[in-house]
C-alpha positions as CSV (number, residue, x, y, z in Angstrom):
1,X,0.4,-75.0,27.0
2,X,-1.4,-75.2,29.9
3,X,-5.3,-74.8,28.4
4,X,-6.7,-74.5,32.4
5,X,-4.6,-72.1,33.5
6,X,-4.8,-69.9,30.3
7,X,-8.7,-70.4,31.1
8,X,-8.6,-69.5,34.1
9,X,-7.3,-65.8,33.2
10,X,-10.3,-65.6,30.6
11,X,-13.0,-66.7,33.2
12,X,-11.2,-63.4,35.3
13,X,-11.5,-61.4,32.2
14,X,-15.3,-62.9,31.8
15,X,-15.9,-61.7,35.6
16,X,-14.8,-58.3,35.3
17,X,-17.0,-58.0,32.3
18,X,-20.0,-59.2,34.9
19,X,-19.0,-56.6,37.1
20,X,-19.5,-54.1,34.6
21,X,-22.9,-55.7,33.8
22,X,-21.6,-56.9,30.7
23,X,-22.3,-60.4,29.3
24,X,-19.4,-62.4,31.0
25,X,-17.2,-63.7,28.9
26,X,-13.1,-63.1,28.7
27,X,-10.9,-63.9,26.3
28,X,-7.1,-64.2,26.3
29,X,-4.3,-64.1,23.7
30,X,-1.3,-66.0,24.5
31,X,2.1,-65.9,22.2
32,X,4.5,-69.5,21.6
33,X,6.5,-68.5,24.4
34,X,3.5,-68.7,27.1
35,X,3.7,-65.3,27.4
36,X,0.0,-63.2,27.8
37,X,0.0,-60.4,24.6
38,X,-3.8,-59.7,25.4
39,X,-6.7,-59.6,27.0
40,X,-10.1,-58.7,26.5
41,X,-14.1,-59.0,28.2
42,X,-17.2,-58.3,26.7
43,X,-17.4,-54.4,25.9
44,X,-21.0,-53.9,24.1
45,X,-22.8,-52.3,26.4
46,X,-20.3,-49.7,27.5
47,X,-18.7,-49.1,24.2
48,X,-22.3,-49.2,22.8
49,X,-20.4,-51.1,19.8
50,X,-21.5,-54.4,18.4
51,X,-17.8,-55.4,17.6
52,X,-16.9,-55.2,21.2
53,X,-16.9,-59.0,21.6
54,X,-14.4,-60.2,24.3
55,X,-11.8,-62.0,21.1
56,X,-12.4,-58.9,19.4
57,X,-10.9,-56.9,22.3
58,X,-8.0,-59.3,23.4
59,X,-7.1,-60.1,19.6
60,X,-6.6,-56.1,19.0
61,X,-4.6,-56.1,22.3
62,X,-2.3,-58.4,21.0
63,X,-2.2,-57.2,17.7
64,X,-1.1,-53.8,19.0
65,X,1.6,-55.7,21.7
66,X,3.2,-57.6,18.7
67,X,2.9,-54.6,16.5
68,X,1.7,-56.3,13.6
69,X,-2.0,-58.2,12.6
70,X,-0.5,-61.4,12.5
71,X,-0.6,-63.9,15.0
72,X,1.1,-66.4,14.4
73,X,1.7,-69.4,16.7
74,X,-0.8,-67.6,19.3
75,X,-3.6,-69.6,21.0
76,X,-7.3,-67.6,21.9
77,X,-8.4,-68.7,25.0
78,X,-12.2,-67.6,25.4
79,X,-14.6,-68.8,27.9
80,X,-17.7,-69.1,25.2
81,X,-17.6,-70.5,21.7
82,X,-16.8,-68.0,19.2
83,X,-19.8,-66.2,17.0
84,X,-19.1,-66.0,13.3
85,X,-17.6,-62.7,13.2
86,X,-15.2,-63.6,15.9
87,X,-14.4,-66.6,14.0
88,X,-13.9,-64.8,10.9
89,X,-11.6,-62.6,12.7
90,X,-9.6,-65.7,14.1
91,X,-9.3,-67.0,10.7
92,X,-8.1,-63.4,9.3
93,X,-5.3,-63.0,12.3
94,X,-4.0,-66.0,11.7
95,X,-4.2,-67.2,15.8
96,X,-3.0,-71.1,15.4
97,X,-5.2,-72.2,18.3
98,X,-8.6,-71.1,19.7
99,X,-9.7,-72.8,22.8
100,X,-13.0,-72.4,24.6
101,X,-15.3,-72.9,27.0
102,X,-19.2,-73.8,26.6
103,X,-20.7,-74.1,23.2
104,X,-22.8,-71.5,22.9
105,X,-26.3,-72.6,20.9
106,X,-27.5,-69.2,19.9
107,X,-24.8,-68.0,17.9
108,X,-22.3,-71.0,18.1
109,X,-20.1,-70.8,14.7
110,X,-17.7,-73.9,15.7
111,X,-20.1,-76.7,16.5
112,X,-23.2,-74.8,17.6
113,X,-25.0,-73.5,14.4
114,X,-22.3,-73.4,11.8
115,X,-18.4,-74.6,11.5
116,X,-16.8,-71.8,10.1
117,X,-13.3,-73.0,11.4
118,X,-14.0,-75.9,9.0
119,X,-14.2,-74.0,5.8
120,X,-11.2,-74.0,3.4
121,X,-9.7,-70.8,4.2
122,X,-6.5,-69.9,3.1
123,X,-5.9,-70.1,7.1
124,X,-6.8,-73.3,9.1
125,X,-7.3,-73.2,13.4
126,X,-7.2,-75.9,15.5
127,X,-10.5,-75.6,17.8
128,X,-10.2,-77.2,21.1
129,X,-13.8,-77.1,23.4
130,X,-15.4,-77.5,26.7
131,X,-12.1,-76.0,28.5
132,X,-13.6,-74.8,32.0
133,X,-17.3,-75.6,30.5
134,X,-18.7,-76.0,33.8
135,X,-17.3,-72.6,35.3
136,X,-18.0,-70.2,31.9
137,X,-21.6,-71.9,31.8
138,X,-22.0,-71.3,35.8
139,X,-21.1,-67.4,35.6
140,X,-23.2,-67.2,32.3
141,X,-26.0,-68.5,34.2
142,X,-25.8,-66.6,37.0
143,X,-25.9,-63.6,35.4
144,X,-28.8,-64.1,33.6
145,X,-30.6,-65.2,36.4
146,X,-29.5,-61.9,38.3
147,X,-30.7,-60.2,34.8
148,X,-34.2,-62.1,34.5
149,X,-34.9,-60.9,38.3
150,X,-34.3,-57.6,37.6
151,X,-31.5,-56.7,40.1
152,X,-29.0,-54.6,39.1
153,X,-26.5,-56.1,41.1
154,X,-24.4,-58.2,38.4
């Protein structure tokens, strides 16, 4: 698979979260054949739900596309490193492959603050990192910035 260009569609996913003044960060779900099954962007603050993480959004996308909670062979492309209930979630859907951006060393749970993906689950992920780093790090940034400076213009 192609990890950039997969990226590439979670950084839009992460943008149009920005625009909505959410946290930007984008996730995609992607099945064996290449084939996108879901997507997903940061959703707290409008769905005023704490689940509403951008893997939580694109993995019930997919789940609903392949009509089943399994997923099998699927890779998560997300452009920040994956908290512990997203990775939990990874874990329990079975995704083969989770690939992400920047580490994220608040609530990192792959290298950051905690490796859940390397507890013995009935389940393993492969975890590939620092995809697009640079570019998810850059919009992260900004964003705050724009937050920090109170415009409302994000």
């Amino acid at each position: 698979m192609d990890d950039a260009r997969y990226m590439t569609e979670a950084l839009e996913e992460a943008k149009r979260a920005g625009r909505k003044g959410e946290v930007p960060i984008g996730a995609v779900v992607v099945d064996e054949e290449g084939n996108v099954i879901g997507r997903g962007h940061n959703l707290r603050e409008t769905r005023q739900m704490s689940t509403a993480h951008a893997e939580m959004v694109a993995i019930e996308e997919a789940c609903k596309t392949l009509k089943t909670w399994r997923l099998d062979g699927c890779v998560l492309y997300v452009t920040l490193e994956p908290c512990p209930m997203c990775a939990g979630t990874i874990i329990q859907s079975r995704v083969k492959r989770v690939v992400y951006a920047a580490d994220d060393p608040k609530n990192g749970a792959h290298v950051s603050k905690i490796d859940v993906f390397a507890a013995e689950f009935t389940h393993r992920v492969d975890v590939v990192s620092g995809v697009l780093a640079q570019e998810a790090s850059k919009l992260l940034r900004e964003f705050f910035h724009t937050l920090r400076n109170g415009r409302n213009d994000v």
